[in-house]
C-alpha positions as CSV (number, residue, x, y, z in Angstrom):
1,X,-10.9,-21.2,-21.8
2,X,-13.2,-19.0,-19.1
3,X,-9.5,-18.6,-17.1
4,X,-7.5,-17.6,-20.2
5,X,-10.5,-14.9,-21.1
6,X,-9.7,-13.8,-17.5
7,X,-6.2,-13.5,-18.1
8,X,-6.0,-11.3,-21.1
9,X,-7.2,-8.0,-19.9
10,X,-4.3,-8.6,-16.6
11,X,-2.3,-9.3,-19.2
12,X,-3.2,-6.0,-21.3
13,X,-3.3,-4.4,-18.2
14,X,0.3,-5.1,-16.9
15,X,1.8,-4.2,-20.5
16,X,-0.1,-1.0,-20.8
17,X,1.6,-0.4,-17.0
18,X,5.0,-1.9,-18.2
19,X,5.1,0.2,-21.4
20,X,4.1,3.7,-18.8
21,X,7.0,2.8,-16.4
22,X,9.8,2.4,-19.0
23,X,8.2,5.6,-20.8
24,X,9.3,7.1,-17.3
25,X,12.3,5.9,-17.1
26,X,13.1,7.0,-20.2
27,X,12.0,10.7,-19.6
28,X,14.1,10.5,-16.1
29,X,17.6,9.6,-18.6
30,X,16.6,12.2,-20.6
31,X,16.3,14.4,-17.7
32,X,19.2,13.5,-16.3
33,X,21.7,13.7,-19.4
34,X,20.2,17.0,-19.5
35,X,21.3,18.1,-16.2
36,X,25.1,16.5,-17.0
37,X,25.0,18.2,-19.7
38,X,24.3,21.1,-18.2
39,X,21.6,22.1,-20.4
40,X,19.3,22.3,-16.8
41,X,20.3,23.8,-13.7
42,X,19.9,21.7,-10.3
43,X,16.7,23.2,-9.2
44,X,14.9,22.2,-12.2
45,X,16.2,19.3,-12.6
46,X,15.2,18.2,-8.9
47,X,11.6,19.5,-9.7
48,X,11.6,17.8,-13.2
49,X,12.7,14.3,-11.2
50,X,9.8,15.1,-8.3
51,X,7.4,15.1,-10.9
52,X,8.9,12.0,-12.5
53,X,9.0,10.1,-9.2
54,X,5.7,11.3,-8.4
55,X,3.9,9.7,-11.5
56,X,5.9,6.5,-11.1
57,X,4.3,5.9,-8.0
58,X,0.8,6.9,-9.6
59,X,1.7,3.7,-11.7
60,X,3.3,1.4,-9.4
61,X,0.1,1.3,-7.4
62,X,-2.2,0.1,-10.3
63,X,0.8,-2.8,-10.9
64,X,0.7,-3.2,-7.6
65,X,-3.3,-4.3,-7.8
66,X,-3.3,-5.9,-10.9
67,X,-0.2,-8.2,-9.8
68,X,-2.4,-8.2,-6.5
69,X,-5.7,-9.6,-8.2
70,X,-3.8,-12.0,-10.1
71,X,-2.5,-13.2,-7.1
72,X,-5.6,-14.0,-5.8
73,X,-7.4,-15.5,-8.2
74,X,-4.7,-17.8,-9.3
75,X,-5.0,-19.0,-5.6
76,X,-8.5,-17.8,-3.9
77,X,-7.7,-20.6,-0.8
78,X,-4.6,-19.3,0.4
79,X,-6.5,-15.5,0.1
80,X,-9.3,-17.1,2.0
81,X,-7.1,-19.1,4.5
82,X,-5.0,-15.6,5.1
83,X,-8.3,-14.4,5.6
84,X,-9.7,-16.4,7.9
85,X,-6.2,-16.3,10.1
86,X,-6.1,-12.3,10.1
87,X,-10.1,-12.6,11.6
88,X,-9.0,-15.0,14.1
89,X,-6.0,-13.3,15.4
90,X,-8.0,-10.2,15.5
91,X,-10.8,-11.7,17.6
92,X,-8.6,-12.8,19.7
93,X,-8.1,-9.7,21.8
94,X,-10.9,-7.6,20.7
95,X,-13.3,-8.1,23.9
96,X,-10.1,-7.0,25.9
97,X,-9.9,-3.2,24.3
98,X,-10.9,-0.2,25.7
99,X,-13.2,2.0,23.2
100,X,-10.2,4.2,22.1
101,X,-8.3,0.9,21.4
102,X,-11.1,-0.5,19.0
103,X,-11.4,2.7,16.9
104,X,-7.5,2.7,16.7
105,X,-8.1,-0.8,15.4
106,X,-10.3,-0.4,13.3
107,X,-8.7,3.2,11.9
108,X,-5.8,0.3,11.0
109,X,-8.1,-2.0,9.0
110,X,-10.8,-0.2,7.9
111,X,-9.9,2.3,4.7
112,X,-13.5,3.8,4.0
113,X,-17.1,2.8,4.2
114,X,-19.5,3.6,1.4
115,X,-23.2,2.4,1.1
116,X,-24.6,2.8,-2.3
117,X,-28.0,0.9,-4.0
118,X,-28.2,-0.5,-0.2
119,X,-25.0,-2.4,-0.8
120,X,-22.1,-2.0,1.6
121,X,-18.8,-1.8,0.5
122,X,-15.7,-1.7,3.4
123,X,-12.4,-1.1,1.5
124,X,-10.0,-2.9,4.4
125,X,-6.3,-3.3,4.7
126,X,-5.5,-6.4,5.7
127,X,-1.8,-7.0,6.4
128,X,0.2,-9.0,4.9
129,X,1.8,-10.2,7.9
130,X,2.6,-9.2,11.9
131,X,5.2,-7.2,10.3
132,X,4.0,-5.3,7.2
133,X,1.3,-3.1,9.0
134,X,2.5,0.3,7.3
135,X,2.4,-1.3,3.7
136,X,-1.9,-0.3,3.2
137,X,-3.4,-1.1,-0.1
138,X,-7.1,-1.5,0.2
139,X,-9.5,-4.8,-0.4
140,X,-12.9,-4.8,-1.0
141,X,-15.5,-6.6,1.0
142,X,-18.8,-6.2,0.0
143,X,-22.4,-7.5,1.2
144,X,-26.2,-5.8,1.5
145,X,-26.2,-3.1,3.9
């Protein structure tokens, strides 16, 4: 019961997000039939579909998360065990950098540091894999600072 509690605001969530994006998409067709039409010249109609694109992003990035936390808690083992391999790959060569080599590192995994009611939190990027290292969305770590 406790799990499908836990499921129903993702749920909510990820229709409130699906019913945004096709809101979008419907606003870039009308956009667009406009500009065929030529009822909008191509300057506006480029600045109309920047704005468009723009707040599509704005909403793929919530998706993104709430698809992300989902993710995780439908399997916290493989998040731990990804975990646990990033950490240990990453130790591996850390007492070999130079100091401008471990602040480049940790500029890579490290999103931003705030302390607040003596709690830490460290919003990290942890890559997916070797080869996703430009695709940064932040997880939270937290512990007392």
């Amino acid at each position: 019961m406790s799990e499908n509690a836990g499921a129903q605001p993702v749920a909510a969530e990820r229709k409130k997000l699906g019913i945004a994006l096709k809101r979008v998409a419907a606003q870039e067709d009308r956009v667009t039939e406009a500009y065929v039409s030529k009822a909008m010249n191509l300057d506006h109609y480029k600045e109309e579909i920047d704005k468009l694109k723009s707040h599509r992003q704005e909403l793929d990035r919530p998706q993104w998360e709430v698809d992300q936390c989902q993710r995780q808690k439908q399997n916290p083992q493989k998040t731990l065990a990804r975990l646990e391999r990033f950490c240990h790959q990453g130790s591996k060569g850390l007492t070999s950098l130079i100091i401008d080599e471990g602040q480049q590192l940790l500029r890579l995994v490290i999103e931003r540091i705030t302390v607040e009611n003596g709690v830490a939190r460290i919003d990290t990027v942890i890559p997916p894999d070797r080869y996703n290292l430009r695709n940064r969305y932040p997880e939270a770590v937290e512990g007392p600072a």
